[in-house]
BALOBA-1460 file (C-alpha; in Angstrom, 3 decimals):
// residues 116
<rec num="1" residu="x" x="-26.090" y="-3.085" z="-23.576"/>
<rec num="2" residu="x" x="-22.358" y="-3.660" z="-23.304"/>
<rec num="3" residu="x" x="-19.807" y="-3.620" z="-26.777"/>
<rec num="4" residu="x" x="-18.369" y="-6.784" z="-27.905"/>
<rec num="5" residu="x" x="-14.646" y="-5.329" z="-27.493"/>
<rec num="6" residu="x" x="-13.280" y="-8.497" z="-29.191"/>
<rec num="7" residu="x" x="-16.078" y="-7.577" z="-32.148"/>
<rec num="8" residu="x" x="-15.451" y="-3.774" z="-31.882"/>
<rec num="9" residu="x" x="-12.076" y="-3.429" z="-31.582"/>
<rec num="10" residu="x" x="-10.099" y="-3.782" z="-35.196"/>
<rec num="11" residu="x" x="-6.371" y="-3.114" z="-33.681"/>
<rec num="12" residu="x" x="-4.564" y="-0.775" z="-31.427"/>
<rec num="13" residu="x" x="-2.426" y="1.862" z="-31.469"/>
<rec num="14" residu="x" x="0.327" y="3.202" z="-29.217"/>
<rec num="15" residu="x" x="1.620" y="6.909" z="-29.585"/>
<rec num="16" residu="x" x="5.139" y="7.295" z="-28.067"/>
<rec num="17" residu="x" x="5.883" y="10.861" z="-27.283"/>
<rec num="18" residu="x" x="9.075" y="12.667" z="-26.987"/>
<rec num="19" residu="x" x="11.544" y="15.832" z="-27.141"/>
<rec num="20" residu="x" x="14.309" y="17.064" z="-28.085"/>
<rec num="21" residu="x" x="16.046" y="15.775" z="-25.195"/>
<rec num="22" residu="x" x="14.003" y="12.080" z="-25.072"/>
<rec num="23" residu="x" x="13.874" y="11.337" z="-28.627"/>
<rec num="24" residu="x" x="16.910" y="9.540" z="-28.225"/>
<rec num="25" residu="x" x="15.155" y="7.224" z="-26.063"/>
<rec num="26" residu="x" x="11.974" y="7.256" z="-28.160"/>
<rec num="27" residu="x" x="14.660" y="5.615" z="-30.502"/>
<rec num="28" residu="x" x="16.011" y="3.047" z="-28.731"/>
<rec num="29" residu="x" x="12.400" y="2.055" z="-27.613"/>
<rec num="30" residu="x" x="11.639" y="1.782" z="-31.191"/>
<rec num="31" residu="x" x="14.106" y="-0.284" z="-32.057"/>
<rec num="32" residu="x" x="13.099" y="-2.574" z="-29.134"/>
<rec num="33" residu="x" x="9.460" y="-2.474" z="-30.287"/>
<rec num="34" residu="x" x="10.052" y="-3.057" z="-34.121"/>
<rec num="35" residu="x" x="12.773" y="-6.343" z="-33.120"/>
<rec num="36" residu="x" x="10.350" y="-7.653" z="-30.145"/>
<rec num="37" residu="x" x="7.284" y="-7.674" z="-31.977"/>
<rec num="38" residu="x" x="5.296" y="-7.910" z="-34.886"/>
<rec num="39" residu="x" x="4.123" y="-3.794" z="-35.138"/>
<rec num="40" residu="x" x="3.498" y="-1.288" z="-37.953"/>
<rec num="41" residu="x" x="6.038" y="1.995" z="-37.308"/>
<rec num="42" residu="x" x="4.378" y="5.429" z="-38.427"/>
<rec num="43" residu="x" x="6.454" y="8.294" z="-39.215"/>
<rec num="44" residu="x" x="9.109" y="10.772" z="-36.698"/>
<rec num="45" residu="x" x="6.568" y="13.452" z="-36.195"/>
<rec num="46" residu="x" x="8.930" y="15.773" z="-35.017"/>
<rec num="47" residu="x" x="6.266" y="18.443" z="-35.050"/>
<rec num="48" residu="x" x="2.488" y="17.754" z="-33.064"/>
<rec num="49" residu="x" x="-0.115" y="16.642" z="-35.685"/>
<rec num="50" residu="x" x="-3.584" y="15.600" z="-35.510"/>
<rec num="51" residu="x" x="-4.852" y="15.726" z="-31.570"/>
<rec num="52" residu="x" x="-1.105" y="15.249" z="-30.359"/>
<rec num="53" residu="x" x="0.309" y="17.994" z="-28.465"/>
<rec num="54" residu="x" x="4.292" y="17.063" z="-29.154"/>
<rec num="55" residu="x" x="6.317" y="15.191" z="-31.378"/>
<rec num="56" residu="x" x="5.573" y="11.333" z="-31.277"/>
<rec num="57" residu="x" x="5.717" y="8.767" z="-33.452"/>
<rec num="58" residu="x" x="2.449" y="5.629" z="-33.619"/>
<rec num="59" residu="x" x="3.023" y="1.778" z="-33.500"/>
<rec num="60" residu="x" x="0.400" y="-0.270" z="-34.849"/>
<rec num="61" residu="x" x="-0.391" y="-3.799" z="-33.556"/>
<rec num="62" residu="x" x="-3.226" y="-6.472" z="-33.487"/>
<rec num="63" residu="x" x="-5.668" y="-6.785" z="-31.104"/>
<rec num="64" residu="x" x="-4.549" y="-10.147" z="-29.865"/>
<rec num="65" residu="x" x="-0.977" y="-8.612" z="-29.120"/>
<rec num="66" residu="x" x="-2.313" y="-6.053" z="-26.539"/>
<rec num="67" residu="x" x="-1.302" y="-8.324" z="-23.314"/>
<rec num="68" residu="x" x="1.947" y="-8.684" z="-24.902"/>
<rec num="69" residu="x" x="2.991" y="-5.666" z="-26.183"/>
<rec num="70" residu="x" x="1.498" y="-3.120" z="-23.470"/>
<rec num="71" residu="x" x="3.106" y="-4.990" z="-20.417"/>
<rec num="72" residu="x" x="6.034" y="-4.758" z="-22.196"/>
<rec num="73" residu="x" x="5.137" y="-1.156" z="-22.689"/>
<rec num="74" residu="x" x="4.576" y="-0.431" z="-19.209"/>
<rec num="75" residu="x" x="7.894" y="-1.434" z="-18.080"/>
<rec num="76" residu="x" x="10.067" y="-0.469" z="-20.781"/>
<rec num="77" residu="x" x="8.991" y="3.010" z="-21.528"/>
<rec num="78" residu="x" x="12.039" y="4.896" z="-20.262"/>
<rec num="79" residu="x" x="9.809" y="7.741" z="-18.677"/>
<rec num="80" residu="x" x="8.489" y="7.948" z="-22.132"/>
<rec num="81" residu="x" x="4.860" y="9.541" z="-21.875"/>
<rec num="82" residu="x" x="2.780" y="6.503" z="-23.850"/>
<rec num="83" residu="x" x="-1.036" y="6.670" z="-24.999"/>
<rec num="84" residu="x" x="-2.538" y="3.393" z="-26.141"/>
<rec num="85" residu="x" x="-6.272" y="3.428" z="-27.634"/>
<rec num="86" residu="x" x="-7.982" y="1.181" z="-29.633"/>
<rec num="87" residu="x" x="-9.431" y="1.349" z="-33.431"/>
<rec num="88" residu="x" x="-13.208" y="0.815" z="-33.125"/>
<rec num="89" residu="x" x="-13.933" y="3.578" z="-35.941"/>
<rec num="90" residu="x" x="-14.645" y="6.141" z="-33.526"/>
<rec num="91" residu="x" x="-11.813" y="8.477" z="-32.963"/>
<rec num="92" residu="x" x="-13.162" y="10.767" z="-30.560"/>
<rec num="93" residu="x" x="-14.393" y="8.138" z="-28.114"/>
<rec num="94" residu="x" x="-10.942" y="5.947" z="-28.649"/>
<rec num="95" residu="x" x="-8.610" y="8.793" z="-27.859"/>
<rec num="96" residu="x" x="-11.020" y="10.611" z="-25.592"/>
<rec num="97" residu="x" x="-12.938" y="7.441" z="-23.481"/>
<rec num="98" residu="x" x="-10.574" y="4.380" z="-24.530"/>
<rec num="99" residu="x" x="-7.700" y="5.743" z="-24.173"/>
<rec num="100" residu="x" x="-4.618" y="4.021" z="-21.460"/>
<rec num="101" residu="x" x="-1.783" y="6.307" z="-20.436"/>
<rec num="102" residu="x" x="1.360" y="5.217" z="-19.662"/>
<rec num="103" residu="x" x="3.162" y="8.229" z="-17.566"/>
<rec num="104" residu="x" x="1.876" y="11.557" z="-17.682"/>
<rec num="105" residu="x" x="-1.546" y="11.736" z="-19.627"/>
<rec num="106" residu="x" x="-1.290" y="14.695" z="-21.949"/>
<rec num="107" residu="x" x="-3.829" y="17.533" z="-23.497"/>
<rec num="108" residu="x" x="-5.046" y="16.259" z="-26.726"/>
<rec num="109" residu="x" x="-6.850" y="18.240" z="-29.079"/>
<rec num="110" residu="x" x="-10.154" y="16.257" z="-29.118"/>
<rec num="111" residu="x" x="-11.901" y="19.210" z="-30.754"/>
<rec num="112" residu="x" x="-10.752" y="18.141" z="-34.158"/>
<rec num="113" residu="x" x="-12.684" y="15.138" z="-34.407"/>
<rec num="114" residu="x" x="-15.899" y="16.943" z="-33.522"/>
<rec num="115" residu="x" x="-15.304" y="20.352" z="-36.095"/>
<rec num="116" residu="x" x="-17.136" y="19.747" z="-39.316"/>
């Protein structure tokens, strides 16, 4: 039986990844996000943590701003390598089955949500 998505989904998240030579960009894309909309910022991971291969930093948003804020996304990314996945609770399946890319989708290390 199909998921409710409107029922399952609590929120999104967007993680925008970068280098040494784009975080520059990652910057300036930050900016944009944090004046254009209503997000939460996470930290400058300059290092990869959790299941994310390279530096990136997360934005939080509301489920109701998805068709806002990922359009937006998809043509304001400045080659920026994007992943966007929901919060249902279930972090394998949300960064693993959920998950949208925006540019090149990346390795993540899924096996940490299934070690116990």
């Amino acid at each position: 039986m199909p998921r409710n998505a409107e029922q399952t989904i609590s929120g999104y998240h967007a993680h925008i990844y970068y280098d040494a030579q784009s975080r520059e960009k990652a910057s300036v894309l930050r900016e944009q996000l944090d004046e254009t909309f209503n997000v939460s910022l996470g930290r400058w991971r300059d290092e990869p943590v959790g299941p994310h291969p390279t530096s990136m930093y997360q934005i939080a948003f509301e489920a109701a701003d998805f068709s806002k804020i990922v359009p937006w996304l998809m043509i304001n990314r400045q080659d920026l390598d994007i992943l966007v996945h929901p919060e249902t609770g279930n972090d394998l399946e949300d960064h693993r089955d959920n998950a949208l890319w925006l540019g090149e989708k990346l390795p993540l290390k899924l096996e940490m949500f299934t070690q116990t």
